[in-house]
C-alpha positions in Angstrom: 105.6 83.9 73.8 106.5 80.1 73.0 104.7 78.7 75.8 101.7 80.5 74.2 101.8 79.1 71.1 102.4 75.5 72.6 98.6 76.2 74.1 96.9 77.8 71.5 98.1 77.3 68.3 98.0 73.9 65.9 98.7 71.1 67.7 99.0 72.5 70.8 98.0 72.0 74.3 94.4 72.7 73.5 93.8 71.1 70.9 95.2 67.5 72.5 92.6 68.0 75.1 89.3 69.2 73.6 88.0 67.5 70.7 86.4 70.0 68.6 89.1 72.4 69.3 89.9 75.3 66.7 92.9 77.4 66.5 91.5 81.1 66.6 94.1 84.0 65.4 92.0 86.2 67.5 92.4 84.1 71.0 96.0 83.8 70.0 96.9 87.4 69.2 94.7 88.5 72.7 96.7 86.1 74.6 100.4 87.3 73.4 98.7 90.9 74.1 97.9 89.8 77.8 101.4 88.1 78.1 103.2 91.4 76.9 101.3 93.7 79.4 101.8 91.3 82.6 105.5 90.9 81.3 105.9 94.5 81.2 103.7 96.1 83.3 101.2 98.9 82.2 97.0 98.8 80.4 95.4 97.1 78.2 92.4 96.9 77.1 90.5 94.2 74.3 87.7 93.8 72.7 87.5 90.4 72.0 84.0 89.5 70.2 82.2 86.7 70.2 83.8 83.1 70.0 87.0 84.7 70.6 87.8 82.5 73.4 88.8 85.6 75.5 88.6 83.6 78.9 91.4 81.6 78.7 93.0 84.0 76.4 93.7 85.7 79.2 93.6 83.2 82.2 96.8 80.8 80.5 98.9 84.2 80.7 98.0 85.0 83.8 98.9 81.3 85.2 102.0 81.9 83.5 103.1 84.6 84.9 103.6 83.3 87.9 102.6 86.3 89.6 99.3 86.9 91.7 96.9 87.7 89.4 93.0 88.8 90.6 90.8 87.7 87.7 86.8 90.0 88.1 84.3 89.6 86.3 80.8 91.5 85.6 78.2 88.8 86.9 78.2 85.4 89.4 77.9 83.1 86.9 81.2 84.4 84.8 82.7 84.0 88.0 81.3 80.8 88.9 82.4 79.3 85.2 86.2 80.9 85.3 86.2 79.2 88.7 84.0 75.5 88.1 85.2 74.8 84.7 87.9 77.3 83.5 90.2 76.9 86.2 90.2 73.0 86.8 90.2 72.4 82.7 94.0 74.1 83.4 94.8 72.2 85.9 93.9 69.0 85.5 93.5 68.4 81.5 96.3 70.7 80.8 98.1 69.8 83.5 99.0 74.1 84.9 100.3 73.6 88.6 98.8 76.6 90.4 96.5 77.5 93.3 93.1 79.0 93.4 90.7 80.3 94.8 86.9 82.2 94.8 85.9 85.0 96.9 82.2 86.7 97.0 81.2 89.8 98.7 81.0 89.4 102.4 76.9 89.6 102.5 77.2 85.5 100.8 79.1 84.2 103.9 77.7 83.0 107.5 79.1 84.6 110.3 79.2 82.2 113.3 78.9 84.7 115.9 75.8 86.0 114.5 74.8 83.0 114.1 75.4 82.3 118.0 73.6 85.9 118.6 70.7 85.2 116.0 70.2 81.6 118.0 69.7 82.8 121.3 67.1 85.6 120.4 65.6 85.1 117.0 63.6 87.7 115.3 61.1 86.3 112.2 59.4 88.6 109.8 57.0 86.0 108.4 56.0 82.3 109.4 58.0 80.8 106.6 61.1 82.2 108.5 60.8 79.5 111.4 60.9 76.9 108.3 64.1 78.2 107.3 66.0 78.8 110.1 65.9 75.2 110.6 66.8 74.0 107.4 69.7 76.9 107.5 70.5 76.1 111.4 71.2 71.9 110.2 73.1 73.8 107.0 75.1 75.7 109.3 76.4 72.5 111.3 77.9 71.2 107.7 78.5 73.8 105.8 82.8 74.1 104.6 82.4 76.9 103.1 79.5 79.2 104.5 78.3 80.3 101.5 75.0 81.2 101.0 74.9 79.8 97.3 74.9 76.2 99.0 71.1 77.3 100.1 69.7 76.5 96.9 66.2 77.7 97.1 66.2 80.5 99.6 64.7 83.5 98.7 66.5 86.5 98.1 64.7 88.3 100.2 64.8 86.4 103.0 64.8 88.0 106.5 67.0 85.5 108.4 69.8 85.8 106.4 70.6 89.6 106.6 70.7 88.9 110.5 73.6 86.0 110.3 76.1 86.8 107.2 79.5 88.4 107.8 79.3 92.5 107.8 81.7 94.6 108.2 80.4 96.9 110.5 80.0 94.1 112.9 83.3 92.5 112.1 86.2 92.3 115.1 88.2 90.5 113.2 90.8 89.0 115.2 89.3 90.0 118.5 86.0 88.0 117.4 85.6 84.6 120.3 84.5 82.9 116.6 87.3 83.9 114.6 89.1 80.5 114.1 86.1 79.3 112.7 85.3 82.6 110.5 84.7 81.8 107.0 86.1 85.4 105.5 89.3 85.1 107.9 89.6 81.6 106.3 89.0 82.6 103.0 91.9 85.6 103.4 94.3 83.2 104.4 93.9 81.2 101.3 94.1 83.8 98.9 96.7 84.8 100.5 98.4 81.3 99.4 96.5 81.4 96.3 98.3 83.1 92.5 94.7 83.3 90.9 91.8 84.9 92.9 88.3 85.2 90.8 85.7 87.9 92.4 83.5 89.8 90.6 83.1 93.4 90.4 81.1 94.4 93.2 83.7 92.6 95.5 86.6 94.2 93.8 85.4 97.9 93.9 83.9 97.2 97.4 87.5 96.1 98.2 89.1 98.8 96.6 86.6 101.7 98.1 87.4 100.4 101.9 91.6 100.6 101.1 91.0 104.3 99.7 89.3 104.5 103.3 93.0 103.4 104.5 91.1 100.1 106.2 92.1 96.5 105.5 90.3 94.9 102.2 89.7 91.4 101.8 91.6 90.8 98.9 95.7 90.3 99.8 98.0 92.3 97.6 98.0 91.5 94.0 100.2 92.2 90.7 97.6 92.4 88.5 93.7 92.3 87.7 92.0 91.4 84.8 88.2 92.4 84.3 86.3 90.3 82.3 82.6 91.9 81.2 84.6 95.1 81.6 81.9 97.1 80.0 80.1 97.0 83.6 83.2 98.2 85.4 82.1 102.0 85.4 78.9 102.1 86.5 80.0 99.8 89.8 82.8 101.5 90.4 81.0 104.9 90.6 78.4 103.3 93.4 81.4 101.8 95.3 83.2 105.3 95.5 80.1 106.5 97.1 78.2 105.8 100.1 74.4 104.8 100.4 71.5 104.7 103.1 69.1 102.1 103.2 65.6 101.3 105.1 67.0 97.8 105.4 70.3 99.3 107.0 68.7 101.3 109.7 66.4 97.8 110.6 69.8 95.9 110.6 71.1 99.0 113.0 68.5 99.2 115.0 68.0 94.8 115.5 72.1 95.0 116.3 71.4 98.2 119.4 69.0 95.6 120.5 70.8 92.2 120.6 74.2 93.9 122.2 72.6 96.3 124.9 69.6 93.8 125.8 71.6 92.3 128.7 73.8 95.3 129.8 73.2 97.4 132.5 72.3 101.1 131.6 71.6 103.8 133.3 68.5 105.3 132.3 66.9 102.1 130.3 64.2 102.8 130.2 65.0 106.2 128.4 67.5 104.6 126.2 64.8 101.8 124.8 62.3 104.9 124.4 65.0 106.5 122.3 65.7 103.5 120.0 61.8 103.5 120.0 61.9 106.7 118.6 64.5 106.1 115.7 62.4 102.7 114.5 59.4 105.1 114.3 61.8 108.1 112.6 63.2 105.7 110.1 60.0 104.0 108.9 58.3 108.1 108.4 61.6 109.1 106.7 61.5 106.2 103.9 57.8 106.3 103.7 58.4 110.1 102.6 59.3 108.3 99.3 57.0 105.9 99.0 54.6 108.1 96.8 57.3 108.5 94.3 55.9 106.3 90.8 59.4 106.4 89.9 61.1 103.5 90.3 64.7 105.3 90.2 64.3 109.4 91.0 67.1 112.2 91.5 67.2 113.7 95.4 68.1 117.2 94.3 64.4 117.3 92.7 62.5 114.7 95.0 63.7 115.2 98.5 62.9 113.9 101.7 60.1 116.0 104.2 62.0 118.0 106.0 60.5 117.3 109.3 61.0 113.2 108.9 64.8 114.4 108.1 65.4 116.2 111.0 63.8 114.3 113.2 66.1 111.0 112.1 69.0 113.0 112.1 68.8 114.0 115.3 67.6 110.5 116.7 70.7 109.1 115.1 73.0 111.6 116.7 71.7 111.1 120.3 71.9 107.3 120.1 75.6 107.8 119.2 76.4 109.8 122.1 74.2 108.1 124.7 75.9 104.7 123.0 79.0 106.6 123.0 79.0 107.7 126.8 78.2 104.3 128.3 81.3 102.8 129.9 82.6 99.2 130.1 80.7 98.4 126.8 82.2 95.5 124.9 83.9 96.2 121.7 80.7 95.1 119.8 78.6 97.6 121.2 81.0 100.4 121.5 81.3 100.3 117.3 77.4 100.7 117.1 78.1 104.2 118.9 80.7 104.8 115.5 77.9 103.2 113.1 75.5 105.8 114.4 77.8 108.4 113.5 79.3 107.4 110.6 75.1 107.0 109.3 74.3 110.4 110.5 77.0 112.2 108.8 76.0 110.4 105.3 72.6 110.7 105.8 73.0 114.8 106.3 74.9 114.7 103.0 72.6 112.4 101.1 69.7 115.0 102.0 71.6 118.1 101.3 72.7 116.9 97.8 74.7 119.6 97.5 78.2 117.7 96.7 79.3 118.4 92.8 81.5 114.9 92.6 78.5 112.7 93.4 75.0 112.1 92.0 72.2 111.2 94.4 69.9 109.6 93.7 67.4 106.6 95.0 66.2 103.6 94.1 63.0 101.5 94.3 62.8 97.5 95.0 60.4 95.6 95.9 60.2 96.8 100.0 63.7 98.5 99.9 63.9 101.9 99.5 68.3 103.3 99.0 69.5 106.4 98.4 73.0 106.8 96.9 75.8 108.8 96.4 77.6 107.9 93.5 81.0 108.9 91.9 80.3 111.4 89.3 83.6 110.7 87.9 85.8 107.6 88.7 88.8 107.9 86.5 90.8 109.9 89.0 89.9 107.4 92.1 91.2 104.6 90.0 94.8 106.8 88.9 95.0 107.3 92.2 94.3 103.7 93.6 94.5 101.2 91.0 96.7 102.4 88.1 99.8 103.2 89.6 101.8 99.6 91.1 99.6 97.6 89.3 99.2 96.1 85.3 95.3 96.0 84.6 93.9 94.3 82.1 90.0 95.7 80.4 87.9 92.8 77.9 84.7 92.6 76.8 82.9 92.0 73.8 81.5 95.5 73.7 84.2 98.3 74.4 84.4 100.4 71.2 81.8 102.4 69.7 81.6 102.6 66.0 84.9 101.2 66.1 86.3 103.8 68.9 88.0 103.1 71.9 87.4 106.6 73.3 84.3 106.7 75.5 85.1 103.5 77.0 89.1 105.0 77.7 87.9 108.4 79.1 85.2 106.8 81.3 87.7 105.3 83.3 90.9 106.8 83.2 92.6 104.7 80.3 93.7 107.1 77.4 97.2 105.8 77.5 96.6 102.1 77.3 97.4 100.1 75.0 94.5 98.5 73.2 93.2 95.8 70.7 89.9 95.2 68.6 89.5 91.7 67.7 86.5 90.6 65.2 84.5 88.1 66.4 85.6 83.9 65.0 82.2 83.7 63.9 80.8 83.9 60.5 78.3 86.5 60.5 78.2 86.9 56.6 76.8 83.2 56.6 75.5 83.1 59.9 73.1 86.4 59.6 70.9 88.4 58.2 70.5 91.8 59.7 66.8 93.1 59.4 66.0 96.8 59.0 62.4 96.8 58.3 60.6 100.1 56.8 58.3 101.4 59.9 57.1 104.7 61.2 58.9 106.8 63.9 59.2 105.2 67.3 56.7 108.0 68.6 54.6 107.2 66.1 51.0 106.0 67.5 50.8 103.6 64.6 54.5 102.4 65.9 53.4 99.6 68.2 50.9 97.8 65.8 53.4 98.1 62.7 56.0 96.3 65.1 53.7 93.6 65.9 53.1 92.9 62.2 56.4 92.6 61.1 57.4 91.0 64.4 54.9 88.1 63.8 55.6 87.4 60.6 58.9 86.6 61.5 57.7 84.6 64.5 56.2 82.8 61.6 58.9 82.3 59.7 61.5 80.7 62.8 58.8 78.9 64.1 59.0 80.8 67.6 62.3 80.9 69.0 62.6 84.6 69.1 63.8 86.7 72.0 62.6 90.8 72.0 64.6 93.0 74.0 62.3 95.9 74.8 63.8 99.6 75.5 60.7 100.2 78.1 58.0 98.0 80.1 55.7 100.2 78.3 56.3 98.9 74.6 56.7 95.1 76.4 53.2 95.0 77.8 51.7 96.7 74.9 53.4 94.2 72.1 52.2 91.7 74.5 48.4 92.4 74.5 48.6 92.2 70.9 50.2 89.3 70.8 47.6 87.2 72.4 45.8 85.1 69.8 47.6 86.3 67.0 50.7 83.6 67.4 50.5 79.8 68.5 54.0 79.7 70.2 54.0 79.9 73.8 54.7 83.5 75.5 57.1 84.3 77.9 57.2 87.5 79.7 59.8 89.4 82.1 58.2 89.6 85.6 56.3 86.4 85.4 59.0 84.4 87.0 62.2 84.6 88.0 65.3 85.8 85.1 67.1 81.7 85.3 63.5 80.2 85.1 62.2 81.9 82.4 65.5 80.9 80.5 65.1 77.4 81.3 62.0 77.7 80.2 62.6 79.3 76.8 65.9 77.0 76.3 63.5 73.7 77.1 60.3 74.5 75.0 62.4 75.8 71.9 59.2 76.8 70.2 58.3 79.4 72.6 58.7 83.5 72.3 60.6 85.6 75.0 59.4 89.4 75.8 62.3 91.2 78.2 63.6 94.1 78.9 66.7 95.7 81.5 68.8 93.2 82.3 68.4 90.5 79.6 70.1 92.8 77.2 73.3 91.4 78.7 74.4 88.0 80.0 71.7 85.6 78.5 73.0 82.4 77.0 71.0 80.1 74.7 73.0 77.9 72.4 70.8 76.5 69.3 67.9 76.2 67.6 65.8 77.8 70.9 67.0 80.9 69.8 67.2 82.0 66.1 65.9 85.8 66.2 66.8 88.7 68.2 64.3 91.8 67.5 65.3 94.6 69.1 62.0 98.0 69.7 64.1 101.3 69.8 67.7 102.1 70.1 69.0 101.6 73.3 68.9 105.7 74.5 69.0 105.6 78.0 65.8 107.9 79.4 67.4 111.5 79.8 64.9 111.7 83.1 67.1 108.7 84.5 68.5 110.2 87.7 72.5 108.6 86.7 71.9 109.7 83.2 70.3 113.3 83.6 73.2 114.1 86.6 75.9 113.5 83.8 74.5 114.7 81.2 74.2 118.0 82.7 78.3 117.6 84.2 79.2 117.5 80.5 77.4 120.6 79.7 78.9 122.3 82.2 82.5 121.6 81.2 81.5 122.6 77.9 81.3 118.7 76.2 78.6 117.9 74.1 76.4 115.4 76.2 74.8 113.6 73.4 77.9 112.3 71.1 80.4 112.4 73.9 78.1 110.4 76.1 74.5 109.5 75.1 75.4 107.9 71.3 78.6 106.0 72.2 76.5 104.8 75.7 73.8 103.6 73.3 75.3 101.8 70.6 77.8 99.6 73.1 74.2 98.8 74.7 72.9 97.9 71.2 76.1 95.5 70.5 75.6 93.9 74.0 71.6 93.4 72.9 72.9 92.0 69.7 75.5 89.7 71.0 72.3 87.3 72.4 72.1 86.0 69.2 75.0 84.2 68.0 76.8 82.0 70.9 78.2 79.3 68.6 79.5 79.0 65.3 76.8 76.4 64.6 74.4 79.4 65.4 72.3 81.0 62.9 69.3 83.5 63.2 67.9 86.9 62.5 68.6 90.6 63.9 65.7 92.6 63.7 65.8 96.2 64.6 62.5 97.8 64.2 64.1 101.7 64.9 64.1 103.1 61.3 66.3 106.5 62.9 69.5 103.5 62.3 69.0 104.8 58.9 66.9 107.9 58.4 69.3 110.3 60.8 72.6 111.0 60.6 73.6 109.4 64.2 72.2 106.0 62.6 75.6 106.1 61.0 77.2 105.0 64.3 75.2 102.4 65.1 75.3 100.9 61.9 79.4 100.6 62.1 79.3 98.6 65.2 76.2 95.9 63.4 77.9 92.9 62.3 79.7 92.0 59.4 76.5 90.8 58.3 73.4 91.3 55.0 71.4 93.8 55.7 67.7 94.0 54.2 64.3 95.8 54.4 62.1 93.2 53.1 61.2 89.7 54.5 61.9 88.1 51.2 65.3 89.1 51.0 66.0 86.9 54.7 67.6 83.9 53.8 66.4 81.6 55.8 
C-alpha cells in the first residue's frame, strides 16, 4: 500500500515525472483496490470513468506484484498504447525494472514455411497481388518481428496474406523444418520470460477456448489477468466458446489440399483432383445459398442453407477426409488436412442442424465473406470452470454499471461474488456540460427525422461544426444526411465513405467539420479539443430484437422465466448509451454538448434508467438555456 502512494499520491513518483500531473482520489483508491485483489487473490471488478487514470491504476500494481500478470484489452490500439507508451513511461521515467512483452492473434504473424510454400507456387486473386507480394517478399527478408502491422498500407482484405500467416491448423510446432525461425515459437519463449503480457481480447478467449480443448495455448501460465474495456469481454467470449464456418476457410482448405498433395504420389489422381473439384464447386453453391439474404447478420434456425447444397458439401468433406485419411506415407502436414476435413464436417453438420440449446447460430455478412457461427449462449459457467478458479481477475471499464448497478454486467459473466468499485469520473461535468433533452415527437414518428434535423442544425450553428452524431441505424444516418445538404456550411463526413482512422483524421484536422456514424464509433473514438464540442445522439441505443445474438437470448430468458427486457434489453442499452456518451469529454480542458433527441428518456417510465447513468451534468429542453 505505501509503494502506491509513493506513485500516485502528492509528490509522488508521478508527479516528478509528468508536468501537468494531478493527484486523482479515484486513480488512487482503484489502484489500492487492484493491489488488495492481486495480494489476496479473488475478483474485482471497477468502473473507473473518464479521466480516472484507470490504465496505470492498474498496470503499477500489477508491476508490483511481481507476479505474471496478462494485461487484455478490448481493441488494438488500447493494446498498442499500454504497450508503446504505458509500459516504457514505467520503465524508463519511473524507473520499474520488469520485462514485457505484446502478443496478437496468430492470423498478424508470418509463418516462414508458408512463406517457403506460398513462394514456390503462388496463387493471386487480382493483379495488384503480384505488387504486393513483392513488397511483402523484401518485408519478409527484414522483418524481426513478423507482424503484419509493419505493412502499413496493405489492405485488409488482401489475398496473399491469408496464404502465408501462422495458423493453427497448419502449425507442427516443434516438428516444423522453420521452427527456429518461427515468429509465434519466438514470441512464446519470451513471454514465457516476460511478468507483464498485453493481448487483447480476441487473443485471450481464443487462447483460453483451445486449453478448454485440452491443446497448448499461446499464452504461458499466468497469476492474473486484468481486462481493460471489459465491457467487450462477453460478447468475444461467447464467439470464442463456439466454433464458426467460413467461405474463406474452405478456400484456405482447399488451396492447402492443393499445395501438400500436388507433388505426391496417389493412387487414383486423377479421381482425387476430381473430388477436390467437386468440394470447390460444393462450397461456392453452399455460401451462395445465402447470398440472397438482405440481411446483413440473420439467425440459421429461420434462414437455413438448401438442403441439397448442404448435403452435397457434407458429404464431399467426409470423403476427402477418408481418401486423405487412407493414403499412406503422407507427411505430417498433409496427414492433419485429413483431421481438418473432419473436424469441418462435424461442425458444419451442427451449424446446419441448429438444434444445440447452449449456442446461437447465426451468420454474418462482409463484404465477400460469408460465416456462420455458433456462439456460447451462456459463458459464465465456461469461465468458472476455466478462468475463475487458480487465477485473481481483474474487470474495468468506464461503462460496467447500469443505473448505478453492477448486476447485468456480474451475471453476464459469472461475477456475483466479486468484489467491486464505482468510481465517478475526475472530470467536471457540472462545468464542463450541458446535457440536451430537446422536446420532439416519438422516434416512429414520420415528422421524427425533419424535427431532428432542425434542432440538430441549430446546434451545428451554435459550435460552429464540430459535432459528432452517433446514429442507432444506417437508415436515420442517410436520411439526416440528405437533409443536411445545403442547409449547413460545415464540411460532412459520413460512415462508409472512407475508412473508420481516416475519417477521424479527417474530422480531428478540419475542426470545423460534422461527423455522421453509426456501429462502431459508439465506442473507442478519441478526439481531444475544440474538433469535437457536441455529441447528438438519434434514439436510445435498443439493440434490434430481429438481431440474430439479441432475439436468441431474448427468447433463453423467457424461457427460464426472466423478464428479457429489464433483465437484458434496458441494462444492455443504457451501458451502450454511456459508452456513446463518453466520446465527448476526453480531457478536463474539454467542454461540449450532449444531445439526445429520444424524448422516451423522459416520457416512459424506463427513461428513469437511463437518466441515472447521464452525467452529473445541467439538463435543459431549450436551446437558450445551453450555456455556451
Amino acid at each position: 500500500m505505501k509503494k502506491v502512494e509513493e506513485i500516485f499520491g502528492p509528490g509522488g513518483a508521478l508527479s516528478r515525472n509528468i508536468g501537468d500531473y494531478e493527484c486523482r482520489p479515484e486513480q488512487i483508491e482503484m489502484a489500492r483496490a487492484v493491489t488488495g485483489v492481486i495480494g489476496s487473490g479473488g475478483k474485482l471488478v471497477v468502473e473507473a470513468g473518464t479521466g480516472t487514470g484507470k490504465t496505470l491504476a492498474y498496470l503499477v500494481p500489477a508491476v508490483l506484484s511481481g507476479l505474471r500478470v496478462v494485461i487484455s484489452t478490448g481493441t488494438r490500439n488500447l493494446q498498442e498504447q499500454v504497450f508503446l507508451r504505458d509500459i516504457p513511461f514505467l520503465q524508463k521515467r519511473l524507473g520499474m525494472d520488469f520485462t514485457a512483452v505484446m502478443l496478437k492473434g496468430r492470423s498478424n504473424y508470418l509463418c516462414p514455411l508458408r512463406l517457403e510454400l506460398f513462394t514456390q507456387a503462388p496463387l493471386f486473386k487480382k493483379e495488384s497481388d503480384g505488387d504486393w507480394w513483392i513488397k511483402i517478399h523484401e518485408w519478409a527478408r527484414k522483418t524481426r518481428t513478423g507482424d503484419r502491422s509493419e505493412l502499413l498500407d496493405m489492405p485488409e482484405n488482401g489475398s496473399i496474406w491469408p496464404q502465408i500467416c501462422s495458423n493453427p491448423d497448419y502449425c507442427a510446432a516443434q516438428k516444423c523444418p522453420k521452427s527456429t525461425g518461427c515468429f509465434i515459437s519466438n514470441l512464446r519463449k519470451e513471454a514465457e520470460q516476460s511478468r507483464i503480457i498485453v493481448v487483447n481480447h480476441h487473443l485471450f478467449f481464443a487462447d483460453l477456448a483451445i486449453r478448454e480443448k485440452n491443446f497448448s495455448g499461446v499464452l504461458p501460465s499466468y497469476d492474473a489477468v486484468v481486462f481493460d474495456e471489459a465491457h467487450q469481454v462477453h460478447e468475444t467470449a461467447s464467439r470464442f466458446f463456439g466454433f464458426s464456418i467460413s467461405n474463406y476457410g474452405m478456400e484456405e482448405l482447399s488451396r492447402d489440399t492443393l499445395r501438400e498433395t500436388g507433388e505426391l504420389d496417389i493412387k487414383d489422381k486423377k479421381d482425387f483432383l476430381r473430388d477436390l473439384d467437386h468440394f470447390q464447386t460444393r462450397t461456392i453453391n453452399f455460401f451462395h445459398s445465402f447470398r440472397s439474404m438482405s440481411d446483413r447478420r440473420f439467425a440459421l434456425s429461420t434462414k437455413k442453407p438448401e438442403k441439397e447444397a448442404s448435403e452435397l458439401l457434407l458429404s464431399s468433406l467426409a470423403l476427402l477426409a477418408e481418401r486423405i485419411g487412407s493414403i499412406s506415407g503422407l507427411p505430417d502436414r498433409a496427414r492433419a488436412l485429413a483431421h481438418r476435413y473432419s473436424i469441418t464436417h462435424s461442425e458444419l453438420s451442427r451449424i446446419i442442424a441448429a438444434e444445440e440449446e447452449e449456442y446461437i447460430f447465426w451468420g454474418e455478412s462482409r463484404g465477400s465473406g460469408l460465416f456462420l457461427y455458433a456462439s456460447s449462449m451462456d459463458v459464465a459457467p465456461l469461465l468458472k470452470a476455466n478462468l475463475y478458479d487458480e487465477r485473481t481477475v481483474v474487470f474495468t471499464s468506464a461503462t460496467v454499471t447500469s443505473a448505478g448497478d453492477f448486476s447485468y454486467f456480474c451475471s453476464q459473466l459469472g461475477v456475483e461474488d466479486a468484489e467491486m468499485l464505482a468510481l465517478p469520473s475526475s472530470f467536471d461535468f457540472k462545468k464542463q456540460v450541458t446535457i440536451y433533452l430537446p422536446r420532439m415527437p416519438e422516434p416512429d414518428n414520420p415528422r421524427f427525422i425533419d424535427a431532428l434535423a432542425d434542432r440538430s442544425f441549430e446546434i451545428i450553428e451554435m459550435v460552429k461544426g464540430r459535432t459528432l452524431f452517433l446514429f442507432t441505424s444506417f437508415r436515420n444516418m442517410h436520411e439526416l444526411r440528405k437533409r443536411m445538404e445545403g442547409r449547413i456550411k460545415y464540411r460532412i463526413l459520413m460512415q462508409g465513405e472512407s475508412q473508420r482512422h481516416t475519417l477521424l483524421d479527417k474530422f480531428r484536422e478540419n475542426v470545423a467539420s460534422v461527423l455522421l456514424a453509426t456501429s462502431s464509433f459508439w465506442e473507442g473514438v478519441d478526439v481531444r479539443g475544440e474538433a469535437l464540442s457536441c455529441v447528438i445522439i438519434d434514439r436510445l441505443p435498443f439493440a434490434s430484437p430481429g438481431d440474430p445474438i439479441m432475439a436468441a437470448r431474448i427468447e433463453h430468458i423467457r424461457k427460464k422465466g426472466g423478464n428479457p427486457f429489464m433483465d437484458y434489453q434496458l441494462p444492455d442499452a443504457v451501458l451502450s448509451l454511456k459508452q456513446g456518451l463518453g466520446r465527448l469529454i476526453r480531457h478536463r480542458s474539454d467542454r461540449g454538448i450532449m444531445m439526445i433527441a429520444d424524448p422516451r428518456i423522459k416520457t416512459k417510465s424506463y427513461g428513469k434508467n437511463f437518466m441515472k447513468s447521464l452525467p452529473a451534468a445541467p439538463v435543459v429542453d431549450s436551446l437558450d438555456k445551453i450555456r455556451w
